[in-house]
DONU-506445 format. One record per atom (N, C-alpha, C, CB): residue number from 1; residue in one letter; atom name; x, y, z. Coordinates in steps of 0.2 Angstrom, whole numbers, plus 2048, in hexadecimal, padded with zeros to 3 digits. Each point is the difference from the previous one (the first is absolute). Glycine has a CB too. Layout:
BEGIN
SITE   num   residu   atome    xx    yy    zz
SITE   NUM        a      CA     X     Y     Z
...
This chain:
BEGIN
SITE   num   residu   atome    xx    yy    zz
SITE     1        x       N   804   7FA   800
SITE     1        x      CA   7FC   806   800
SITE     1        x       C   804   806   800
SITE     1        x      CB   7F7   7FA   806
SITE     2        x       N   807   80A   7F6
SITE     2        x      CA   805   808   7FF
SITE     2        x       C   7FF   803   807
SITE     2        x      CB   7FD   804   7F3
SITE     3        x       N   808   801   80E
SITE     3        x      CA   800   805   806
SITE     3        x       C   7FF   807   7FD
SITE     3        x      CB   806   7F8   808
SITE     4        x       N   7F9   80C   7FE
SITE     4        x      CA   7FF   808   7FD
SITE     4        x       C   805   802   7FB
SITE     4        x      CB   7FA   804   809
SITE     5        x       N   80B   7F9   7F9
SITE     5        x      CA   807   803   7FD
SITE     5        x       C   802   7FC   7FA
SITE     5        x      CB   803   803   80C
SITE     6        x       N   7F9   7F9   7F3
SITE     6        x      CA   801   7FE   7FA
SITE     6        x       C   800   803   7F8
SITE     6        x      CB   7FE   7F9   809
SITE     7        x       N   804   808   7F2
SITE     7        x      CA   800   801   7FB
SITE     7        x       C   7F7   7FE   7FB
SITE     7        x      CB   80F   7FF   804
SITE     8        x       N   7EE   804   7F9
SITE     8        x      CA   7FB   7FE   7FF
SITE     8        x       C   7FF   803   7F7
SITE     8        x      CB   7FC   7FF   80F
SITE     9        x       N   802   7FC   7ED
SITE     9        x      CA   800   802   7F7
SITE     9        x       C   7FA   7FE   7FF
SITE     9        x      CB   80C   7FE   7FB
SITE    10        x       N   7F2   808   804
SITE    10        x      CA   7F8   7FF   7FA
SITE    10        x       C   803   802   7F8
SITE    10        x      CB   7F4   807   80A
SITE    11        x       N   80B   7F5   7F2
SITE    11        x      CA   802   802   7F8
SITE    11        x       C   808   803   800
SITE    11        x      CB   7F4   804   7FD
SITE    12        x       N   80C   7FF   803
SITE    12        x      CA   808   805   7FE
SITE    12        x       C   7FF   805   803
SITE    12        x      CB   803   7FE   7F5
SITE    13        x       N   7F9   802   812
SITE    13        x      CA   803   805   807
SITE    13        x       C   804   7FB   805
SITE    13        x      CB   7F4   80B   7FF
SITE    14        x       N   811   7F5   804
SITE    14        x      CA   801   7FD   806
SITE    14        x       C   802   806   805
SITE    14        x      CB   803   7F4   7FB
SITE    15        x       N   7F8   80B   80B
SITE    15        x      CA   802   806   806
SITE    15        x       C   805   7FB   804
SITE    15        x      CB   7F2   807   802
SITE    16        x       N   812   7FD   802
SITE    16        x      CA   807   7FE   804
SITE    16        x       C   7FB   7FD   806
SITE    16        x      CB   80B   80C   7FD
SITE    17        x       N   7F0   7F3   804
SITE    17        x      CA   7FF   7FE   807
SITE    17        x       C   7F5   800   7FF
SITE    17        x      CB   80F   807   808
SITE    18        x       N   7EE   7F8   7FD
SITE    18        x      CA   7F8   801   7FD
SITE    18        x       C   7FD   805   807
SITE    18        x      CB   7FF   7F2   7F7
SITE    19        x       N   806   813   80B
SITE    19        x      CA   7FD   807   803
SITE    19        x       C   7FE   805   7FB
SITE    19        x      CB   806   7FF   80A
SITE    20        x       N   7F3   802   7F6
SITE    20        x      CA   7FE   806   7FC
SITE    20        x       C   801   804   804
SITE    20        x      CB   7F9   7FD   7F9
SITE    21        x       N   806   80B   805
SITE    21        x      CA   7FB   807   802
SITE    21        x       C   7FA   800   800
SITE    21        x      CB   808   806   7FC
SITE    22        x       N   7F4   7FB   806
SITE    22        x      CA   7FA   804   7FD
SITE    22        x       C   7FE   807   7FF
SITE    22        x      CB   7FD   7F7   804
SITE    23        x       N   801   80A   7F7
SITE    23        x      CA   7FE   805   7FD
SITE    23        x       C   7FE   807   807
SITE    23        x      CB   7FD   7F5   7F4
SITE    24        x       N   806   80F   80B
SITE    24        x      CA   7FF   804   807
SITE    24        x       C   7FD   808   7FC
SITE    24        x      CB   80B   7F8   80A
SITE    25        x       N   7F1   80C   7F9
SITE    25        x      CA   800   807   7FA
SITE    25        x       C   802   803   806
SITE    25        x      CB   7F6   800   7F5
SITE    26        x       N   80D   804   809
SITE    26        x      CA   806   807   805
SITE    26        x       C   7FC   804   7FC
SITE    26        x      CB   80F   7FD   802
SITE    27        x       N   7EC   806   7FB
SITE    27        x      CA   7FF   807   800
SITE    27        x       C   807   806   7FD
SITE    27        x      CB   7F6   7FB   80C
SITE    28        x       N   80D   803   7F1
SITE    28        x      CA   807   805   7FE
SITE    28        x       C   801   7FF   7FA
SITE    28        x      CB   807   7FE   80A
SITE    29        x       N   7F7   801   7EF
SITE    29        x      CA   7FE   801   7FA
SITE    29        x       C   7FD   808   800
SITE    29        x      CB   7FE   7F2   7FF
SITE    30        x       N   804   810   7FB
SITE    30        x      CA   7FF   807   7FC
SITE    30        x       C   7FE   7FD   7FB
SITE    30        x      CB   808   808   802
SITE    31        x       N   7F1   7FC   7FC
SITE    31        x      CA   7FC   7FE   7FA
SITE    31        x       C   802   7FA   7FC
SITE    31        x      CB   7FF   80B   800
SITE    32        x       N   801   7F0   804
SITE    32        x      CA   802   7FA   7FF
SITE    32        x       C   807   7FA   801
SITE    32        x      CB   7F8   806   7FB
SITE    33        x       N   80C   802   804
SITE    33        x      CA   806   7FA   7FF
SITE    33        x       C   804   800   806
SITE    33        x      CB   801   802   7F4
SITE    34        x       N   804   7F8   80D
SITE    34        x      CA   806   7FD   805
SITE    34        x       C   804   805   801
SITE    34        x      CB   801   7F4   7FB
SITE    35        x       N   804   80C   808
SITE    35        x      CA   805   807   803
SITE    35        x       C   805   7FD   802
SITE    35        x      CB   7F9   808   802
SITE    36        x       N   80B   7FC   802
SITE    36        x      CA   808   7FB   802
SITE    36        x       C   7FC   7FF   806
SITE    36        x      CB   80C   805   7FC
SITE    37        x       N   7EE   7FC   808
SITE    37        x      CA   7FF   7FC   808
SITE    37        x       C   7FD   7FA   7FC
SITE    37        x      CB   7FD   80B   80B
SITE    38        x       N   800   7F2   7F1
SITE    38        x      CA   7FE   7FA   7FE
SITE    38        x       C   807   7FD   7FF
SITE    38        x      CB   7F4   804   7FB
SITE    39        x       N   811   800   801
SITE    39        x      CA   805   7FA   7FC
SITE    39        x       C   805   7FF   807
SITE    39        x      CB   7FF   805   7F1
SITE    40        x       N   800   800   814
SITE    40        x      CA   805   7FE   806
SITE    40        x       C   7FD   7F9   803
SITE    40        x      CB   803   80F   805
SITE    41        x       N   7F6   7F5   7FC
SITE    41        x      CA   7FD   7FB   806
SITE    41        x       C   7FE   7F9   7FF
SITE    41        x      CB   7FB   80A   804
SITE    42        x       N   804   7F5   7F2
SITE    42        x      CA   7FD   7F9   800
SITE    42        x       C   808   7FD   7FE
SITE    42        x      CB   7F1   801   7FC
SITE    43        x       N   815   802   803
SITE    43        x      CA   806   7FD   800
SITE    43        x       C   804   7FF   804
SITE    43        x      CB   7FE   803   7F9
SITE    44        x       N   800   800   80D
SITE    44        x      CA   801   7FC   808
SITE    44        x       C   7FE   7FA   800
SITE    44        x      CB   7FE   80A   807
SITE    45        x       N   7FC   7F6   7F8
SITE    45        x      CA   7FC   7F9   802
SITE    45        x       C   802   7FA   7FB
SITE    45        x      CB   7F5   807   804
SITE    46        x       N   810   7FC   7F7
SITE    46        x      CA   802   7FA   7FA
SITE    46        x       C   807   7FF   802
SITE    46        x      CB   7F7   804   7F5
SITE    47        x       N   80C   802   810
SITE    47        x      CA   806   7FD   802
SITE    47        x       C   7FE   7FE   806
SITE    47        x      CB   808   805   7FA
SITE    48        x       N   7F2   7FA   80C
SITE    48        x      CA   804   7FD   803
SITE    48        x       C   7FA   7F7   801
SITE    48        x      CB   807   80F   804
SITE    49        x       N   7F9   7F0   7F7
SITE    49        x      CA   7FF   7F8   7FD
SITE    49        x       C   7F9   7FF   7FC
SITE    49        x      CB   806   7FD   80A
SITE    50        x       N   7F5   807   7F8
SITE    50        x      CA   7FA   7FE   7FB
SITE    50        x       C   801   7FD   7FA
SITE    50        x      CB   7FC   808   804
SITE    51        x       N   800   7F1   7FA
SITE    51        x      CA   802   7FF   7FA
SITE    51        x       C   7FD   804   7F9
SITE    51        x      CB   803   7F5   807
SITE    52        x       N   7F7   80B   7FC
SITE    52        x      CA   7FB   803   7FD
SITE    52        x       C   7FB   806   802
SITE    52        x      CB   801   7F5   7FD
SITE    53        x       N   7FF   811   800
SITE    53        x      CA   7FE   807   802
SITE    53        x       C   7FA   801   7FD
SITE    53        x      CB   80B   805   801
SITE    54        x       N   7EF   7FE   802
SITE    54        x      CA   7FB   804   7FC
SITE    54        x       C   800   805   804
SITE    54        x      CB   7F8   7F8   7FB
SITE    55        x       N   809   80F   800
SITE    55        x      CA   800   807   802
SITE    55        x       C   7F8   801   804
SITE    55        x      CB   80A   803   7F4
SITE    56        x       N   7F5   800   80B
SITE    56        x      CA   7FA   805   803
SITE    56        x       C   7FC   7FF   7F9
SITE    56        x      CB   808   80B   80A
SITE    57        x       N   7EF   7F5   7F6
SITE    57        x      CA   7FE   7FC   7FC
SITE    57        x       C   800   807   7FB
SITE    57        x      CB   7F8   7F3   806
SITE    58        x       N   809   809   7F4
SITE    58        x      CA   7FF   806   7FA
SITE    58        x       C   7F9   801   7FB
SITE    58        x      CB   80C   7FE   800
SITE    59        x       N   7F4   808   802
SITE    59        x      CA   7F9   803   7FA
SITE    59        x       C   7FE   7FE   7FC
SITE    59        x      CB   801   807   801
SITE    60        x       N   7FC   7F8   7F9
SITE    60        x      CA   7FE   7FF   7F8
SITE    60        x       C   7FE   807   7FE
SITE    60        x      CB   7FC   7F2   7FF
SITE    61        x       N   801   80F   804
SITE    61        x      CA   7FC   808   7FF
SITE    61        x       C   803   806   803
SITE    61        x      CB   7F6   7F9   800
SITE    62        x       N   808   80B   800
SITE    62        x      CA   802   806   806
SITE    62        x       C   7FA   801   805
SITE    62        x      CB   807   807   7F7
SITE    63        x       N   7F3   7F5   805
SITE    63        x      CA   7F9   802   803
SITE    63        x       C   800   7F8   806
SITE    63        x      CB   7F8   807   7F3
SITE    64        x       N   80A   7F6   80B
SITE    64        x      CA   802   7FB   803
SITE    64        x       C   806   800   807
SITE    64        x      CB   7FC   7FD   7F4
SITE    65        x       N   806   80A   80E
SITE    65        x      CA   804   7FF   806
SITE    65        x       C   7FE   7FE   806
SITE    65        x      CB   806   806   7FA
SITE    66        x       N   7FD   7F8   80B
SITE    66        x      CA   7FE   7FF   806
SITE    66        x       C   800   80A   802
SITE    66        x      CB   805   7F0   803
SITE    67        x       N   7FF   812   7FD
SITE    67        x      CA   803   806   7FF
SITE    67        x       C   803   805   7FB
SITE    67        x      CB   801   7FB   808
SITE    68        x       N   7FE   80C   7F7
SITE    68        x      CA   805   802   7FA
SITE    68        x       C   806   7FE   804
SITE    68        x      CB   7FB   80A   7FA
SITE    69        x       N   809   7F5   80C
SITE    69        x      CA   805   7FE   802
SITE    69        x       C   804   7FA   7FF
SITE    69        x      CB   7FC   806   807
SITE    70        x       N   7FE   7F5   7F4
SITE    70        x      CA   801   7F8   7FF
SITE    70        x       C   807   801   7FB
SITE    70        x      CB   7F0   7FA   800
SITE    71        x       N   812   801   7FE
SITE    71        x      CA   804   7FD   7F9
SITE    71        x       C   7FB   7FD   7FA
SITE    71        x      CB   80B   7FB   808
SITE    72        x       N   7F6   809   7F2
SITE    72        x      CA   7FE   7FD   7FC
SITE    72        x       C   800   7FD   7F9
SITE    72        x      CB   7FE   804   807
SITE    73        x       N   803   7F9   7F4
SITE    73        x      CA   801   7FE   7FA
SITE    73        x       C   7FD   800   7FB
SITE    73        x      CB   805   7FC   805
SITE    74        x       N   7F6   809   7FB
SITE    74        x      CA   7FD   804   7F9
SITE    74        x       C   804   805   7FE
SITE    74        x      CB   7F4   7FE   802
SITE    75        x       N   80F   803   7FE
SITE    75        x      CA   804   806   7FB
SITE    75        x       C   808   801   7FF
SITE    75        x      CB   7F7   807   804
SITE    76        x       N   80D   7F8   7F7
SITE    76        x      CA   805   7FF   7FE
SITE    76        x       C   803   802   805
SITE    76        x      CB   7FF   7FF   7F5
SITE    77        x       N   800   80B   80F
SITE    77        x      CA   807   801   801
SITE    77        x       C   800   7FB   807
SITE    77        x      CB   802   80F   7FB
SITE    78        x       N   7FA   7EE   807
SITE    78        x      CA   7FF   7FA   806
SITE    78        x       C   806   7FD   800
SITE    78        x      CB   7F5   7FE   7FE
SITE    79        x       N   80F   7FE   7FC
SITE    79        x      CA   803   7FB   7FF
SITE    79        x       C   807   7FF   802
SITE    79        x      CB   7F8   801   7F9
SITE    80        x       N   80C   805   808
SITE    80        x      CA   804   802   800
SITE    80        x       C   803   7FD   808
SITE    80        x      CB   7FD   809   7F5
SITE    81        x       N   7FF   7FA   811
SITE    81        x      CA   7FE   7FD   805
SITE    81        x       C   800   7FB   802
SITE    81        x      CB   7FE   806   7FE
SITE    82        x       N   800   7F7   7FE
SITE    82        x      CA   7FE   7F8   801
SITE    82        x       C   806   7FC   7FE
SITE    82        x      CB   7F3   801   7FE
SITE    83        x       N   80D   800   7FD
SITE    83        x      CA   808   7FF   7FC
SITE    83        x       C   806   800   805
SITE    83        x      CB   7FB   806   7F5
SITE    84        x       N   807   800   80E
SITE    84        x      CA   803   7FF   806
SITE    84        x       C   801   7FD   807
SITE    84        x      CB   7FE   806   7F9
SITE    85        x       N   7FB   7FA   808
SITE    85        x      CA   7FE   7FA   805
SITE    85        x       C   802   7FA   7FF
SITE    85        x      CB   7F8   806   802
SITE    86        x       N   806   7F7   7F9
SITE    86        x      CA   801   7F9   7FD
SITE    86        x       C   806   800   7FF
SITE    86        x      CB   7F6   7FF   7FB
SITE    87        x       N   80E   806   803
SITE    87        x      CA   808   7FB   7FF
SITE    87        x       C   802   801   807
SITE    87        x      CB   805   803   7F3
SITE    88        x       N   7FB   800   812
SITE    88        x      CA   802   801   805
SITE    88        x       C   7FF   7FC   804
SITE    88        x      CB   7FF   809   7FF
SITE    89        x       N   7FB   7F3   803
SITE    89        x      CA   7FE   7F9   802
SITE    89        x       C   804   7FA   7FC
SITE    89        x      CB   7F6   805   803
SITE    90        x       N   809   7FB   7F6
SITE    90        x      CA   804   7FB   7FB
SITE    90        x       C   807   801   803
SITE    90        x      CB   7F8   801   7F3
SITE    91        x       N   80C   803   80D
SITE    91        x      CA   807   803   802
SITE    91        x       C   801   7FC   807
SITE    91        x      CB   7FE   80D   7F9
SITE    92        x       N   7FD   7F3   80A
SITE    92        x      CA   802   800   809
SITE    92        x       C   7FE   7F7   800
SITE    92        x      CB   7FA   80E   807
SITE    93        x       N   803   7EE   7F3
SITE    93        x      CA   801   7F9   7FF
SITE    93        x       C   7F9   7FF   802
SITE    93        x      CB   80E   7FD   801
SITE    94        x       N   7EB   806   801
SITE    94        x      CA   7FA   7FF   801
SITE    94        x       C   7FE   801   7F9
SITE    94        x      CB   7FF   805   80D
SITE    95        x       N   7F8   7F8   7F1
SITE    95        x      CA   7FE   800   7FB
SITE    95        x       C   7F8   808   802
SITE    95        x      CB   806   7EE   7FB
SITE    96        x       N   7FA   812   801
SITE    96        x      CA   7FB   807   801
SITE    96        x       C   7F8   7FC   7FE
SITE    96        x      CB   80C   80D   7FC
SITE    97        x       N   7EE   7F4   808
SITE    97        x      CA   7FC   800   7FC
SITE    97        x       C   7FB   805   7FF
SITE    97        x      CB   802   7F6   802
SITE    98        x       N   7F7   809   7FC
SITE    98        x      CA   7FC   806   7FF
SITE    98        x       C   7F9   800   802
SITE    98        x      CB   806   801   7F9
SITE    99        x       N   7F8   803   80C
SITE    99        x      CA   7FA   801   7FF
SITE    99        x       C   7FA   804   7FE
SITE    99        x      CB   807   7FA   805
SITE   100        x       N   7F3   803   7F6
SITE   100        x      CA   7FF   806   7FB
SITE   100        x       C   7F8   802   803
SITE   100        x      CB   808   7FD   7F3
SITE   101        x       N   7F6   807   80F
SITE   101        x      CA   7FC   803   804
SITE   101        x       C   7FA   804   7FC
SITE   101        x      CB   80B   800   807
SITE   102        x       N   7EF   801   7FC
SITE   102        x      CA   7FB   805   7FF
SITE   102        x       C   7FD   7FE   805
SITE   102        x      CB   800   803   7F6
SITE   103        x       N   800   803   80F
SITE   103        x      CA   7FC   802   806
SITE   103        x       C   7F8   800   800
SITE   103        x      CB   80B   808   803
SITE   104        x       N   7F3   7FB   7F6
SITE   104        x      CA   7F9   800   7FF
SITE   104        x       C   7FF   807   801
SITE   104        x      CB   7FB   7F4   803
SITE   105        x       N   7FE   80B   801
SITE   105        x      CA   7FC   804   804
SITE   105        x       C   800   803   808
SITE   105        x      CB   7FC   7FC   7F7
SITE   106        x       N   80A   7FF   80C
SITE   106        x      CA   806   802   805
SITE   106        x       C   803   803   800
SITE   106        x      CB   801   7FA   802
SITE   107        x       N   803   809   7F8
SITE   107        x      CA   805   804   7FF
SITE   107        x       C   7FF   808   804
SITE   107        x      CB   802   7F8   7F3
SITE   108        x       N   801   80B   80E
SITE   108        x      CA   801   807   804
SITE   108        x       C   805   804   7FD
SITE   108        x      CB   7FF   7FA   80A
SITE   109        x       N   801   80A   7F7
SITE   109        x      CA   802   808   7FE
SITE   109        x       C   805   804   806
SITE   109        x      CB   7F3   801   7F9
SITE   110        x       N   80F   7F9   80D
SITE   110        x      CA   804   803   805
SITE   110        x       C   800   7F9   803
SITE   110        x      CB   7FC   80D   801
SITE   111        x       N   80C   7F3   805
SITE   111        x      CA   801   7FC   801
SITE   111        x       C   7FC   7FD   806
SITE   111        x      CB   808   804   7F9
SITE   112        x       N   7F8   7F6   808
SITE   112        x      CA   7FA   7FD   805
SITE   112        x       C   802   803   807
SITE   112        x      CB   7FF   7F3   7F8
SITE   113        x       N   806   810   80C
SITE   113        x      CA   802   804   805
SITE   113        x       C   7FC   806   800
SITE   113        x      CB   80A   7FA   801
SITE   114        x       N   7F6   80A   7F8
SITE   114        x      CA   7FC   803   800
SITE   114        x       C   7FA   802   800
SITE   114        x      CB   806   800   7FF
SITE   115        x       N   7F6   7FA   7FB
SITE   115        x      CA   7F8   7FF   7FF
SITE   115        x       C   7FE   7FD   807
SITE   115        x      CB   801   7FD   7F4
SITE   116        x       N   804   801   811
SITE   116        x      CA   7FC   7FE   807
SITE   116        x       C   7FE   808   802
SITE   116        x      CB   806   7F4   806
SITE   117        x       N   7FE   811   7FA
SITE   117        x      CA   802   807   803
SITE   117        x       C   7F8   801   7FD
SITE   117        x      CB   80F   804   7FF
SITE   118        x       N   7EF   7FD   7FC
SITE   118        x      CA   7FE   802   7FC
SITE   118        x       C   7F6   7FF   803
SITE   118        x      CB   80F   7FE   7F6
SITE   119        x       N   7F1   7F9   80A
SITE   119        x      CA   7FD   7FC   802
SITE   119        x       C   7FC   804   806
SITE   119        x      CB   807   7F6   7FD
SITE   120        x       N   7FD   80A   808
SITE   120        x      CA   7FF   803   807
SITE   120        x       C   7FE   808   7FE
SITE   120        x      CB   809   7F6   807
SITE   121        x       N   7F8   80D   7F7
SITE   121        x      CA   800   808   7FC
SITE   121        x       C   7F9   800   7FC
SITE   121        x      CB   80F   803   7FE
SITE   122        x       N   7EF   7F8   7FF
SITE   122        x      CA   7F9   800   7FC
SITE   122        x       C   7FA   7FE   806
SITE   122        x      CB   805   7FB   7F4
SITE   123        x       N   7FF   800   811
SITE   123        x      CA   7F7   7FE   803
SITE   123        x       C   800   803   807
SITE   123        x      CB   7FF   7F2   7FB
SITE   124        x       N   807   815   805
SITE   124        x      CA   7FF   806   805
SITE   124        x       C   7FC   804   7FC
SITE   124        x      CB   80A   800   806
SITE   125        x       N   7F5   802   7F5
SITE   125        x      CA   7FD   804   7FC
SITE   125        x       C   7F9   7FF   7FF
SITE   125        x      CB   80A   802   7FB
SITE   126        x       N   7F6   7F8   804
SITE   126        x      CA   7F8   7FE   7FE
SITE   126        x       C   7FC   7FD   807
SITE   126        x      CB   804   7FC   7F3
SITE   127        x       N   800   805   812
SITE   127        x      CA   7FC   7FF   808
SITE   127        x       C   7FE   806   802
SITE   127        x      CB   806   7F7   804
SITE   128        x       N   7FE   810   7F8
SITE   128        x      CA   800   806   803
SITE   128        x       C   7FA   803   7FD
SITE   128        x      CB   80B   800   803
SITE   129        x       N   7F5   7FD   7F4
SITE   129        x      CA   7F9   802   7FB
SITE   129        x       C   7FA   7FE   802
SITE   129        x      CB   806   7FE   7F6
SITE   130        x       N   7F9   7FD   810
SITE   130        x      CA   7F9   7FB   800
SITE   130        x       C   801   7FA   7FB
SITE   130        x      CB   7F7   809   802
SITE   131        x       N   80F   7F5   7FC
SITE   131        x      CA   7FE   7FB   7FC
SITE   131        x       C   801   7F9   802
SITE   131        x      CB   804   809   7F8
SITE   132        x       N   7F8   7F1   805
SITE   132        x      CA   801   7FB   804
SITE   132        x       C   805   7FC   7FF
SITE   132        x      CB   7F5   801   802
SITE   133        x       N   80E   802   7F9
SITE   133        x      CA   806   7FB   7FC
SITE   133        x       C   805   802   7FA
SITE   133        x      CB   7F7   7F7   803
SITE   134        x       N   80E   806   7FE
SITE   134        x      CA   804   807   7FC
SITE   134        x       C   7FE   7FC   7F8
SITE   134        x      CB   80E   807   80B
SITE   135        x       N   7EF   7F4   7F5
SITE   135        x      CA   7FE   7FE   7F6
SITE   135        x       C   7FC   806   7FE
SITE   135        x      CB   7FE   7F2   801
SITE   136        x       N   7FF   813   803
SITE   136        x      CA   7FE   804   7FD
SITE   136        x       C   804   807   7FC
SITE   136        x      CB   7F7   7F9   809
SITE   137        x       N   810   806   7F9
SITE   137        x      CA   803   806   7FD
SITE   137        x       C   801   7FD   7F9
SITE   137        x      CB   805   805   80C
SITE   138        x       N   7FB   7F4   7F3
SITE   138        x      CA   800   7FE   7F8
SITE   138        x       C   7FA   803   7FC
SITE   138        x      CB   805   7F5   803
SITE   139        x       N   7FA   80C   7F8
SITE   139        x      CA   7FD   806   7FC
SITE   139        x       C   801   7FA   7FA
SITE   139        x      CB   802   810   805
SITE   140        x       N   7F7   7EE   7F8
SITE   140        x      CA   801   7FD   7F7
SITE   140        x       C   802   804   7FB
SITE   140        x      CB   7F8   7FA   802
SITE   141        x       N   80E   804   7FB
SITE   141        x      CA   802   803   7FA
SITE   141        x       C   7FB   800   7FB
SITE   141        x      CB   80C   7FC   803
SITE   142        x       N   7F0   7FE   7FC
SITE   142        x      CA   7FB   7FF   7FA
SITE   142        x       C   7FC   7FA   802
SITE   142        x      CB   808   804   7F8
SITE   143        x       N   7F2   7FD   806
SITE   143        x      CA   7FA   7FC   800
SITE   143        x       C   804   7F7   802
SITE   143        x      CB   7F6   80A   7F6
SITE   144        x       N   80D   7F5   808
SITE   144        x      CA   802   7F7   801
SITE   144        x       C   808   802   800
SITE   144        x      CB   7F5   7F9   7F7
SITE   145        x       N   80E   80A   80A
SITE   145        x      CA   809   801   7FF
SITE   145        x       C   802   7FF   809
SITE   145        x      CB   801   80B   7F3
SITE   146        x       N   807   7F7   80D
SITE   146        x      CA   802   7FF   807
SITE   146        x       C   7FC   806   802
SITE   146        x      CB   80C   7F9   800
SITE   147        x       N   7F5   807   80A
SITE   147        x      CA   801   806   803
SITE   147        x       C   806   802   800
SITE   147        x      CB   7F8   7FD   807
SITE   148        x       N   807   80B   7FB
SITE   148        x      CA   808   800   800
SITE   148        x       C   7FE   804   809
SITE   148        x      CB   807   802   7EF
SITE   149        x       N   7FF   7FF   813
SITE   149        x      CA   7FF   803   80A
SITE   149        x       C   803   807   7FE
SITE   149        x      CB   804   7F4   80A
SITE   150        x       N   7F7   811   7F8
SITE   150        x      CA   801   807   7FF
SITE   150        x       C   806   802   804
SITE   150        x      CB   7F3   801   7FE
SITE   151        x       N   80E   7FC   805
SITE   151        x      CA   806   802   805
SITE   151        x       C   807   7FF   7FD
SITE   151        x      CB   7F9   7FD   80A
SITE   152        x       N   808   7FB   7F5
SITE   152        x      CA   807   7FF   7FD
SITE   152        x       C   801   7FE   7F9
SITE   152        x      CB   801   7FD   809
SITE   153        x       N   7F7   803   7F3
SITE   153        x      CA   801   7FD   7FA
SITE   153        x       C   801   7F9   7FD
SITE   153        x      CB   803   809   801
SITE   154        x       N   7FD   7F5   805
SITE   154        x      CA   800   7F7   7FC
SITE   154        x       C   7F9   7FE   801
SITE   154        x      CB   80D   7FC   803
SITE   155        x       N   7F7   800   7F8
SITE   155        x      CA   7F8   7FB   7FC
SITE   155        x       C   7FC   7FA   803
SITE   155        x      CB   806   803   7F6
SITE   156        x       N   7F5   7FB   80B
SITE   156        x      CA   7FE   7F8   800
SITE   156        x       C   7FB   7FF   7FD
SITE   156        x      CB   804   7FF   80A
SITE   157        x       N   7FC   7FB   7F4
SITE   157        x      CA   7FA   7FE   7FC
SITE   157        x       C   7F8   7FE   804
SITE   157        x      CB   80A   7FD   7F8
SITE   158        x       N   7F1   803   807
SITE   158        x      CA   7FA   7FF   801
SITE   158        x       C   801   7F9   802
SITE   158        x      CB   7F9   809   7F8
């Protein structure tokens, strides 16, 4: 029987051992793309044994982020980023993987430390209005479309 530390091959990848990462989102992406804290932080983890990495999960869309703060991979100048990351792991003898993402109608417009802020700031406001529940600050965009929240702008669907 294998041990963790063993060598493991699917097709024509073999990882040095069978410790993954999982996928973690740090909120530290610019309009999508990776930076030198991504290429520092996920290349620590590839030097100091992971065999196998997933970055922080990545967008398809922009509409699609957990955050504008997310990583994502709809738009070329994206690539470059990633590109870096991936050899830096490849470089440290880890195999990099991916994970490709849409949030939906979860997604946010700020980061989840603030949307609590934010949270607590709506259902002060709407205890102070008479209101019995802050769903009522959603307003219908259109007969059958999403709401959107007059406060922060984001969207949900019916």
């Amino acid at each position: 029987m294998p041990d963790l530390f063993s060598p493991y091959t699917l097709k024509d990848v073999t990882l040095r051992n069978r410790i993954a990462m999982s996928p973690m989102t740090m909120y530290r992406s610019v309009d999508g793309k990776t930076d030198d804290f991504h290429l520092m932080y996920l290349g620590a983890r590839a030097a100091g044994g992971f065999g196998l990495i997933f970055p922080e999960q990545v967008a398809i869309a922009p509409e699609g982020r957990t955050t504008p703060h997310c990583a994502g991979i709809y738009d070329d100048v994206q690539i470059e980023g990633h590109a870096r990351v991936t050899s830096m792991i490849k470089g440290m003898g880890a195999v990099a993987g991916i994970q490709l993402g849409h949030t939906g109608r979860n997604g946010s417009e700020v980061k989840p430390w603030v949307a609590g802020e934010l949270g607590r700031q709506l259902a002060r406001t709407t205890r102070r209005a008479g209101r019995s529940s802050a769903r009522r600050t959603f307003r219908t965009a259109s007969a059958n479309g999403p709401t959107r929240c007059t406060r922060c702008r984001s969207t949900r669907s019916r």
